[in-house]
C-alpha positions in Angstrom: -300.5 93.1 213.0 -300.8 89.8 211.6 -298.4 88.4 209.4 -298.7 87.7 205.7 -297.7 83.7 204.5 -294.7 83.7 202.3 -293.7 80.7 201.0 -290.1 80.3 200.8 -288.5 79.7 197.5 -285.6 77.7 198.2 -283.9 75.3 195.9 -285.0 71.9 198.0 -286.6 68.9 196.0 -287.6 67.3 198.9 -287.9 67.3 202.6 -284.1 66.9 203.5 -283.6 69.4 206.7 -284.3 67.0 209.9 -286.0 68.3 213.0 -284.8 68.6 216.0 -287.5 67.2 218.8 -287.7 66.7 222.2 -290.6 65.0 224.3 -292.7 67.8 225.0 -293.2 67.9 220.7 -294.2 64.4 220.4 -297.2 65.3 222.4 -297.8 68.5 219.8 -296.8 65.8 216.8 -299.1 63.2 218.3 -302.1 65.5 218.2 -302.1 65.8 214.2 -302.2 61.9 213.5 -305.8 60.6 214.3 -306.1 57.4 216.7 -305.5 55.3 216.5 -302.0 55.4 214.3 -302.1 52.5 211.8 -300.2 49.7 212.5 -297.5 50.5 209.5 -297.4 54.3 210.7 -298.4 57.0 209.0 -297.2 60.1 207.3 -298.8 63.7 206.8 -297.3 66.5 203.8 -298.4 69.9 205.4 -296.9 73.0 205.6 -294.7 74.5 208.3 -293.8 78.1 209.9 -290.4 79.0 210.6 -290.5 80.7 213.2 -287.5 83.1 214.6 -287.3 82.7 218.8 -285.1 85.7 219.7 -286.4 85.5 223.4 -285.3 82.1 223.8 -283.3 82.0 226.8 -281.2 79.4 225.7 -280.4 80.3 221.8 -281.9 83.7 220.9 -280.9 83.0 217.3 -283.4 79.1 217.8 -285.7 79.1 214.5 -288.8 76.8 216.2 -290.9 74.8 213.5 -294.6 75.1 213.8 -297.3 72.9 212.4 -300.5 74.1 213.0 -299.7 76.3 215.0 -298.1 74.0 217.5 -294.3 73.3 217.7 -292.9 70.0 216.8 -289.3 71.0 217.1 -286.4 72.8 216.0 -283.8 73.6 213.4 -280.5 72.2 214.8 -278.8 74.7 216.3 -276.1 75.4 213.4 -278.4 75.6 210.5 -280.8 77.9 212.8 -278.1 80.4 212.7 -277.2 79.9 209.3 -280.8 80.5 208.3 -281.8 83.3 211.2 -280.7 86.4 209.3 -282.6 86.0 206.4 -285.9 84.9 208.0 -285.8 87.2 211.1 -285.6 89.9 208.3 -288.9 88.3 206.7 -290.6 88.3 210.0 -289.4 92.0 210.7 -291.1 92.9 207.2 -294.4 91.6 208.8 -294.0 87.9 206.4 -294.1 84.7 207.9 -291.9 82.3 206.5 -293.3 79.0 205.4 -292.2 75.8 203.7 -293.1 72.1 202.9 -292.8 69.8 206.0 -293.1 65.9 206.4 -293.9 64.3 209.1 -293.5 60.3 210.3 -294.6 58.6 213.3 -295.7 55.3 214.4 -296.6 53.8 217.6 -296.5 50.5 218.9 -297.3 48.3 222.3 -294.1 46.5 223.6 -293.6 42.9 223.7 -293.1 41.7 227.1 -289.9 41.5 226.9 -289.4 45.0 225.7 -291.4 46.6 228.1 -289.3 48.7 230.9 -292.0 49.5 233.8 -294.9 51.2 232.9 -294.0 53.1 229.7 -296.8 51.5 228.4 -297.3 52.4 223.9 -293.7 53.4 222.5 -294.2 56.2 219.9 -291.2 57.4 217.8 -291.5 60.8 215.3 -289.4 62.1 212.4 -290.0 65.7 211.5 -288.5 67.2 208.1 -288.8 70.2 206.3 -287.6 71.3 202.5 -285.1 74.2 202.8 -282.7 75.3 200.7 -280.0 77.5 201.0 -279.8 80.6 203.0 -278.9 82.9 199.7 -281.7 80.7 197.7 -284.9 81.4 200.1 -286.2 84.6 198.8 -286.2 86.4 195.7 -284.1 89.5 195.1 -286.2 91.5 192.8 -289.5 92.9 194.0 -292.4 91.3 192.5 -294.8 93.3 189.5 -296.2 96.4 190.0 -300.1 95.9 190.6 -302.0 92.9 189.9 -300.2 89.5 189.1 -300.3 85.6 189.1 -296.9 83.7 190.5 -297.3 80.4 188.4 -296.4 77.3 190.1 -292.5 75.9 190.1 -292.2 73.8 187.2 -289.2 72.5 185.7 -286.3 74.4 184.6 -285.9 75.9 180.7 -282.9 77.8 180.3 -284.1 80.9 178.8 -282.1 81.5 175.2 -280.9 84.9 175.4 -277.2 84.9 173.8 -278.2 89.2 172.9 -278.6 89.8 176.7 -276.5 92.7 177.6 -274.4 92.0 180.8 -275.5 95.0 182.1 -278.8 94.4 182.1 -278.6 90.8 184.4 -275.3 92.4 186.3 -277.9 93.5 189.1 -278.5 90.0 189.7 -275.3 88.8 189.9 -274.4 87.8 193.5 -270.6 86.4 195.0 -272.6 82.5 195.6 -272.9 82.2 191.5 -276.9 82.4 191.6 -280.2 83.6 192.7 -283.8 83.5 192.5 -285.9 86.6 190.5 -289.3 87.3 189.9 -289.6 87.1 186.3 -292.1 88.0 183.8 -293.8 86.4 181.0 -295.2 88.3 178.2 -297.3 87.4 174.9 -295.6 89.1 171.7 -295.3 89.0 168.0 -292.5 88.3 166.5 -291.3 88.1 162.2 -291.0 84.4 161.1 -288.5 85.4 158.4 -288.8 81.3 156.8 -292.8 81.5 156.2 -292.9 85.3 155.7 -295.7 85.7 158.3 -295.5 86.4 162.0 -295.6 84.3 165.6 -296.5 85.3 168.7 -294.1 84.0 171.3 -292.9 84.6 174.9 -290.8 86.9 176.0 -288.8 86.8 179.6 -288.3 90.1 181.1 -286.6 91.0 184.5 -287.7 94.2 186.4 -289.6 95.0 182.7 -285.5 94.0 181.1 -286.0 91.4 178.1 -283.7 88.9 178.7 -284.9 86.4 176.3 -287.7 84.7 174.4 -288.7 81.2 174.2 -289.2 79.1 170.9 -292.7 78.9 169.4 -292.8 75.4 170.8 -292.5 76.1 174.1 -294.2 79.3 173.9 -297.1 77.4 173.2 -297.2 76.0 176.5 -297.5 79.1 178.4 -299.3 81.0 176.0 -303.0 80.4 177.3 -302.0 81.4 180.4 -300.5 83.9 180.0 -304.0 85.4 177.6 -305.9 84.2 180.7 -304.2 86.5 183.1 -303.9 88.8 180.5 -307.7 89.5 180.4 -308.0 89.3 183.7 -305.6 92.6 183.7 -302.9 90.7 185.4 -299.3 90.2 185.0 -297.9 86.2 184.7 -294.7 86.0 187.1 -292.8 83.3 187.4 -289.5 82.0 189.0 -286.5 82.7 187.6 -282.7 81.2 188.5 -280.0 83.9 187.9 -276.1 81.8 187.4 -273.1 83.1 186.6 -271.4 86.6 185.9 -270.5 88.9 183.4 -268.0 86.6 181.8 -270.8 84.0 181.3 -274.8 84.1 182.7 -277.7 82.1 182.2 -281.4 82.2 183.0 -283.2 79.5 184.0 -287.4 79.7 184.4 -289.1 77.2 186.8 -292.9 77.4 186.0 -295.6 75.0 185.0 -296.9 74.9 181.7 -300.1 75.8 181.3 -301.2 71.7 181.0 -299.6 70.9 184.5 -302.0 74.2 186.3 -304.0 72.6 188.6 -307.9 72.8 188.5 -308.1 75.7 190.8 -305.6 77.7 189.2 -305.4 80.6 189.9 -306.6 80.5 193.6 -306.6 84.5 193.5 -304.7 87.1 191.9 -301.4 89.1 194.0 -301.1 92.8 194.7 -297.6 93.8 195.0 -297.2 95.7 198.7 -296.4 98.8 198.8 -292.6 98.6 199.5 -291.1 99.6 202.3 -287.4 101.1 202.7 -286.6 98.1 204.3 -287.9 95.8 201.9 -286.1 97.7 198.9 -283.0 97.6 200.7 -283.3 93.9 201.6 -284.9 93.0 198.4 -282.8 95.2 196.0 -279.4 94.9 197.7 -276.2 94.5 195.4 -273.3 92.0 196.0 -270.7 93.7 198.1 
């Protein structure tokens, strides 16, 4: 069966995780530059597969990196078995992993007195990927039931929600001091009490749980949307940063306002799976 792309959530700004390479992947890196390679070098944003190798005879817990479907190296070995646990269990639930990769090369002839033989052109590679920590990559929460739209990361708006119960985010709370949930993001009306009239703002809900509402300001942002989806008979999710525990807990949401959407947006709507045991057990699980 093949598997479904799932892009990993992570925490990562920017490609910072370095790949491992050996010669046989500059030939595979090689082949996604075009030729010639501009004298200043190049550089190509894509995205790459990580992919878990537990028949390789020398490190059965070796995540390879693929880029196009071609390997251009490895995670170094102690990250790969930091990070094997969690994505092996994505690949068992029939997801491939997937992040943002960079990639560098350049190439060059040798002066004269550089050249050793008949190397002939000198090509060097750097190969990076964004990944955040293991505990960070995938959410904890299944996503909504039916038909939804996971709005782009954008950046973070702690969520005010002082009424919270701790009961109702103590399912989120994990022994690191955060995680990532699927949130949702829903259009309602609230009493002004100042101008005697009423507002529609957002409200922030986790697993259908209001955790807390936005100010009309910022609600204005999201708003059209949010109606978009909403005629469309869809669901707005978004991600959501869970910190803290029941002594003190915040909410922060990381998704673009409805200004920053790009011009395709949305590039197709998302059925939630039908959830496995697995899934719910991997998905679902509570801090020991």
């Amino acid at each position: 069966m093949e598997s479904i792309p799932f892009s990993l959530w992570g925490d990562a700004l920017w490609c910072g995780q370095e790949v491992v390479r050996e010669a046989p992947h500059e030939q595979a890196i090689r082949s996604l530059f075009p030729d010639p390679i501009p004298a200043r070098g190049a550089d190509l944003d894509t995205t790459a597969d990580l992919v878990p190798e537990p028949h390789n005879r020398f490190d059965p817990r070796s995540i390879a990196v693929r880029v196009q479907g071609k390997v251009v190296g490895y995670l170094p070995r102690d990250d790969a078995h930091r990070y094997h646990p969690v994505l092996s269990e994505l690949v068992a639930q029939g997801l491939q992993p997937q992040v943002p990769c960079h990639l560098w090369v350049s190439e060059w002839e040798p002066a004269d007195w550089e050249a050793k033989g008949d190397q002939g052109t000198e090509f060097h590679a750097s190969v990076a990927v964004a990944l955040g920590q293991p505990h960070m990559l995938v959410p904890v929460n299944l996503p909504p039931p039916g038909s939804y739209h996971l709005l782009p990361p954008g950046s973070g708006i702690v969520v005010p929600g002082s009424e919270v119960h701790p009961d109702v985010l103590a399912p989120f709370f994990r022994p690191e001091g955060e995680c990532w949930a699927y949130a949702t993001m829903h259009a309602i009306e609230e009493e002004d009490s100042f101008q005697d009239r009423h507002r529609i703002v957002v409200e922030i809900r986790l697993d259908d749980e209001p955790v807390g509402r936005l100010s009309t300001r910022l609600s204005a942002e999201f708003l059209p949307a949010i109606h978009y989806l909403a005629d469309m008979r869809a669901e707005t999710a978004a991600r959501a940063a869970v910190r803290g525990d029941r002594t003190a807990s915040e909410v922060i949401l990381y998704a673009a306002r409805s200004h920053d959407l790009p011009a395709t947006w949305p590039d197709g709507l998302t059925r939630s799976p039908v959830a496995s045991p697995s899934w719910h057990y991997w998905a679902g699980k509570e801090a020991n």
